[in-house]
N, C-alpha and C positions, 0 to 999 in steps of 0.2 A: 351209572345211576347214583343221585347224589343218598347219602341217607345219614341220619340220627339215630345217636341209638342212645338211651338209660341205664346206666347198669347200677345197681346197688352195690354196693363197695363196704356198708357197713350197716349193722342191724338184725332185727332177725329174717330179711330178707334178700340176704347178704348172697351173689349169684344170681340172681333176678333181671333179665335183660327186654330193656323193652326199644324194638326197632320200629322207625319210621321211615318209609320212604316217596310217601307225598303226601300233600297239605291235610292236615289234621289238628285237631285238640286236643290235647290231654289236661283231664284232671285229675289231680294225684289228691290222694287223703285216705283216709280210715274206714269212708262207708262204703257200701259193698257196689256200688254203680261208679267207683271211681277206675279209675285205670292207666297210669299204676295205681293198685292198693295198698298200704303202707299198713304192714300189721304192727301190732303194739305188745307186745306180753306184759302181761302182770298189769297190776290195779289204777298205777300211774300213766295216765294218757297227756302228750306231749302233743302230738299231731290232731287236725281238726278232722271233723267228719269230711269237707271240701275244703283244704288246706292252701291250694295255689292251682296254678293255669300253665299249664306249655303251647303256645302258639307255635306250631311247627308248618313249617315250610320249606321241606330240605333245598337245602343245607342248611337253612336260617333256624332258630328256635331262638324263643321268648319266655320270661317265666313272669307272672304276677302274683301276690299273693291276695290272698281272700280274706283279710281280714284275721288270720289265725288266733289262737291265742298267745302262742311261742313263735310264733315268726316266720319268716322263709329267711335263709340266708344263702349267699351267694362268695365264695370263697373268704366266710368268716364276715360277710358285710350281707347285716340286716336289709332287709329290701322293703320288707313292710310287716304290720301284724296291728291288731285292732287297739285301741284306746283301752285303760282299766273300767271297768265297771261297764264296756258293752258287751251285750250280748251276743251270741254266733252271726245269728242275722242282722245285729244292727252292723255288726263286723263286716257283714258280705258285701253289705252295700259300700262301703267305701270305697273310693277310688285311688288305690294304687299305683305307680307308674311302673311301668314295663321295666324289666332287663332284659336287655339283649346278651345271648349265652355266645360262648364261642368252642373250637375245643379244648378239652380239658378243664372246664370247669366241673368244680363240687359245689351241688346244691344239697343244704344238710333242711331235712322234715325233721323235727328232734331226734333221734337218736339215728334213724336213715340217713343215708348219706348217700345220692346218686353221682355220679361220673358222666359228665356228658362227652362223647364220639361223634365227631361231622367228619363224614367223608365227603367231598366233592369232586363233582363230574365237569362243572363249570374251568373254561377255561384259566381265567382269571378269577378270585376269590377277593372280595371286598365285601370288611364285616363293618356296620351292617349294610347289607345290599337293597334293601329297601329305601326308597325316597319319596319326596311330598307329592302328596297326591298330583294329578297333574292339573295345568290349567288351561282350558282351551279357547282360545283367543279367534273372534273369527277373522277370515282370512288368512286364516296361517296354515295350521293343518287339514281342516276339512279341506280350503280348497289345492292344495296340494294331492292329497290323495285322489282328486277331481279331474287335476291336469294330468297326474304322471297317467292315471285311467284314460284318459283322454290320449294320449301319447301312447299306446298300446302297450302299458307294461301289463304283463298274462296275468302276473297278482291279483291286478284289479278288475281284470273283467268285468266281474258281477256287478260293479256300481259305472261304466261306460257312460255315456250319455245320460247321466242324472245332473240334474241342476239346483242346490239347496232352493227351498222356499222359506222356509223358517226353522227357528229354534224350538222344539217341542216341548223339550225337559233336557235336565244335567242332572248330574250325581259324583259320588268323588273322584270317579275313572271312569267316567265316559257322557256323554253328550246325545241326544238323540236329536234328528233332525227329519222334519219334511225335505220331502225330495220327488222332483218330478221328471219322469225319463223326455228327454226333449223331444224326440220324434214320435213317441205315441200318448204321450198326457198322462201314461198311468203315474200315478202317486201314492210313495211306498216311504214306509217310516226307516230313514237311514241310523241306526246305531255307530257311533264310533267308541270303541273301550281304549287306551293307553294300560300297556303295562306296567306294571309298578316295580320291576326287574328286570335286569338285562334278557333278552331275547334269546335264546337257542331255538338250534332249529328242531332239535326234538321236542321241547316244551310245544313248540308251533305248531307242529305235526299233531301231539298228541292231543292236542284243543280241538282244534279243526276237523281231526277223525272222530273224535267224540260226539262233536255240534252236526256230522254228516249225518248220523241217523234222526238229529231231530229235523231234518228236512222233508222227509217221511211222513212227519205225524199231519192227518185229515181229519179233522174234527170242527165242526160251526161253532166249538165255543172250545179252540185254540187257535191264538193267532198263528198263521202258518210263516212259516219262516222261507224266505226264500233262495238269498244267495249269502255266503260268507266269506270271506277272505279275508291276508295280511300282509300290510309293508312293513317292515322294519319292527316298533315294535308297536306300533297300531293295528288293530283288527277290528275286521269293520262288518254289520249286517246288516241286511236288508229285508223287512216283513213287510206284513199285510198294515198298511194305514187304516186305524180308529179313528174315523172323527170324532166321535161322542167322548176322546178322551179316558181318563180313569174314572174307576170308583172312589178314589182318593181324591180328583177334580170335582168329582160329582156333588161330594160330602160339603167339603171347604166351603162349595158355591151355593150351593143349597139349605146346609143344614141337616140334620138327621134324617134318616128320610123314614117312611112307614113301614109296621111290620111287612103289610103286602109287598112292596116294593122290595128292598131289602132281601127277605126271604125270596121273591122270582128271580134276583141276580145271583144269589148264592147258588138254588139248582141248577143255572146253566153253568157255572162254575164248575161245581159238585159233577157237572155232566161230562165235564172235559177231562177235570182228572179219574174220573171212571175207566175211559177211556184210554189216559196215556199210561194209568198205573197195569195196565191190563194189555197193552198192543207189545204187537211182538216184533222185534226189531231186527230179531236175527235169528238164525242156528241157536243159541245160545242166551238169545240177550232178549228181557219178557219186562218189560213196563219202565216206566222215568217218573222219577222223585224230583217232583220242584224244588223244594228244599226254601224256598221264598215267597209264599203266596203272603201276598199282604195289599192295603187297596189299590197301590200302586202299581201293582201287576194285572189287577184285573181290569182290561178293557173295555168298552167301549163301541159297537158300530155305527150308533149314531145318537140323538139326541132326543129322538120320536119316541112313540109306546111302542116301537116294534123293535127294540134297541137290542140288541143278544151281546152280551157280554161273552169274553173271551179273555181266557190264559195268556198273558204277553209272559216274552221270556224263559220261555220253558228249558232249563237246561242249561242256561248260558252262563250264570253266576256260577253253577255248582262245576260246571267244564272248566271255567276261566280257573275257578281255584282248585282242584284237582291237577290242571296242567301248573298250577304254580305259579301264577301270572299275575294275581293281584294281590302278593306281596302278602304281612303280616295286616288283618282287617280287622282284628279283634277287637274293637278301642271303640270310644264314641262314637266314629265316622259312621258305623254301622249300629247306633243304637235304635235307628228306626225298622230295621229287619228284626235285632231283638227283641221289639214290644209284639211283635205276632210270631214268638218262637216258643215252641213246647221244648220243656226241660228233657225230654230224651232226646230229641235233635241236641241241646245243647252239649248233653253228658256223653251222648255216644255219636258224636259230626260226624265221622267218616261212613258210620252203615244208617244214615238215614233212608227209616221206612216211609211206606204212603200213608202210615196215620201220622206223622209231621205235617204233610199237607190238609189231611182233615184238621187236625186242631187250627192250623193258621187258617184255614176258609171258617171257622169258627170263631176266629179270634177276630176276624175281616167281619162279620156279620154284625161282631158284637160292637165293631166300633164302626159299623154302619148305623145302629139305631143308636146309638149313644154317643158317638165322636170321641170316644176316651179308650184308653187302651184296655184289655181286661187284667194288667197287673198295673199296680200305682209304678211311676219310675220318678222319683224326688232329682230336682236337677242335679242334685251333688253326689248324688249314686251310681256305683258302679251297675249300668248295667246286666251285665252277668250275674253279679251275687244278686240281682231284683228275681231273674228265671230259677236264679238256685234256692235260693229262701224263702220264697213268696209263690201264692196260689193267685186264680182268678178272684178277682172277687164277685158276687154273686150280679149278674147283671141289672135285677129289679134294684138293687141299692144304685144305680147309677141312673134307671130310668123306670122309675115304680109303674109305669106307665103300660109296660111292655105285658102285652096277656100271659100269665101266669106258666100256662100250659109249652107253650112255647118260649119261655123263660128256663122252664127247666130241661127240655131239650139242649139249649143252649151251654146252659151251667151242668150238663153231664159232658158235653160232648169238649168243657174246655179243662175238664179233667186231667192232669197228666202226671201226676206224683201215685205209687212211683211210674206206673205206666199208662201210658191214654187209653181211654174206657171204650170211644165210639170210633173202629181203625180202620173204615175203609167209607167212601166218596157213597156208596148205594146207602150204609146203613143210613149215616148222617141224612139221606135227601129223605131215604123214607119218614124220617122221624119228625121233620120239617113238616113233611107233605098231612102227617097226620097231627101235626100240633096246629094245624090254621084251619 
């Protein structure tokens, strides 16, 4: 098993060891939601309350700073720290470039000083092991993965006799495509993902085992998932086909739409993760955390007034990066997940709860009547330090229009400093249901 570890080496936190051994974030600094915590004695504070970022994906780790006021340094070389005369949060928002860590470096928080430790499992060790997102060309991979299927390799099974019809959507690793089975006309929305690291076959395994129980999940407002599989280091899935598209297609093309409107998509929403935060999956294993609800996730069944929107995706981002497979993502590429991310998802990635999902269907709602995000993200901003330093803003300032009543359902439920107010899918719908 590959792992990271932190150790403090100097300070008054000197013995302090902090181990990783799958994809997670750390924020290190002074306030008490960080972790590591970097305590400070006495009157002189050196360290920021949110100081820097560790993008961990063992073996790999990353560090950024956040603007600090003394710096992050990296074997004695500054890495970044805010301009004179700005403030914390004008600091957060900046955008910093990444370090890539290796082992044995010293990261010094003023007077802390951490040690970094990479063990690796990987055969071959190439730092850094991460590369550019992928690009998928048609005719090259999708229909290879089509033909070797075709060719009876067991891998593929699940996508046998499918024949693309179109391109649906792209994103930075992975591609979605219509696909229609040849001998009986069903038509199922084909995902392909690319790795964004070398392939093991335990990483493979432990994806795949993961994604097996969202096969499972029955619900009319979740897309059902139906087959998945991998060649090499592509892995590919197969759901249930939306025509009516996203809520995010829906907005672009239409324009804001009405409270009524709006609000019936969000209940069937709210109805699904009711549902998954709550089904039992195993012996052991009691509900699933999206971890990405935003318009883009939510579907679609058709175009009509009888349209039931659905959950896409459920599970698959949060599987792919857990198993390690989409690489260090912390960066722009993903600032569109960022703008419907609650600050305890951000602070605490690895144990995200089901109220992350409620805030993002809250966050989806609000930029369903309004089209704008509920925090400002200025193009030159870090968005991280935007989740770190910055609230909702009140949704009547963006669309005075919106009835009051159900304005401030809204602006309680996108609450989330230090923790979110409204934590579970039923409180939220009821609250909906009595503001209209």
């Amino acid at each position: 098993m590959s792992k990271v570890t932190l150790t403090v080496i100097a300070g008054p936190s000197t013995g302090a060891t902090f181990e990783y051994t799958e994809r997670t974030i750390a924020i290190a600094g002074r306030a008490d939601d960080c972790n590591p915590r970097i305590i400070e004695p006495g009157p002189q504070v050196h360290v920021s309350r949110h100081h820097c970022l560790f993008d961990i994906n063992p073996p790999d780790i990353r560090v950024r700073d956040f603007g600090s006021l003394n710096g992050t340094h990296v074997n004695g070389v500054e890495i970044g720290r805010r301009a004179a005369g700005q403030t914390p949060e004008e600091g957060a928002r900046n955008a910093f470039r990444e370090r890539d860590l290796v082992d044995g470096d010293r990261i010094a928080l003023g007077a802390t000083i951490l040690a970094v430790t990479v063990e690796s499992d990987r055969e071959t060790v190439v730092t850094p092991t991460r590369r550019v997102s992928p690009r998928f060309e048609p005719g090259s991979r999708i229909d290879k993965l089509l033909s070797d299927a075709a060719a009876g390799q067991p891998d593929l099974a699940g996508i046998r006799g499918f024949e693309i019809v179109s391109e649906l959507g792209r994103g930075g690793q992975g591609v979605v495509y219509l696909a229609r089975h040849e001998s009986n006309g069903e038509l199922v929305a084909l995902k392909v993902l690319l790795a964004a690291i070398a392939v093991q076959r335990k990483a493979r395994d432990e994806f795949l085992r993961e994604i097996s129980g969202m096969r499972a999940l029955r619900h009319p407002n979740v897309v059902g998932l139906r087959e998945a599989g991998s060649a090499g280091d592509t892995f590919f899935f197969t759901s249930e086909f939306c025509p009516g598209g996203s809520v995010d297609d829906l907005v672009r093309k239409g324009g804001v739409l009405n409270p009524e409107e709006a609000v019936a998509i969000t209940l069937q929403a709210l109805d699904g993760l009711a549902y998954t935060h709550s089904v039992l999956l195993g012996p052991e294993a009691t509900g699933l955390v999206h971890r990405d609800i935003k318009p883009g996730n939510i579907l679609l069944s058709s175009t009509g007034p009888d349209r039931i929107a659905k959950i896409g995706d459920f599970g698959l981002a949060k599987a792919f990066d857990r198993a390690g497979l989409s690489g260090h993502t912390m960066t722009g590429a993903i600032a569109g997940t960022l703008s419907f991310m609650a600050y305890p998802q951000l602070i605490d990635y690895k144990r995200a709860k089901p109220d992350v999902d409620v805030w993002s269907t809250a966050a989806t709602l609000y930029w369903m009547l309004t089209q704008k995000m509920p925090r400002n993200f200025p193009p030159a901003a870090d968005p991280i330090g935007v989740v770190l330093g910055t609230s909702a803003i009140p949704i009547r300032e963006r669309n005075p229009a919106i009835p009051g009543t159900l304005a401030a359902v809204i602006d309680e439920a996108l609450i989330d400093k230090p923790q979110i107010v409204v934590t579970s899918a039923t409180e939220f719908a009821d609250a909906l249901r009595n503001a209209l």
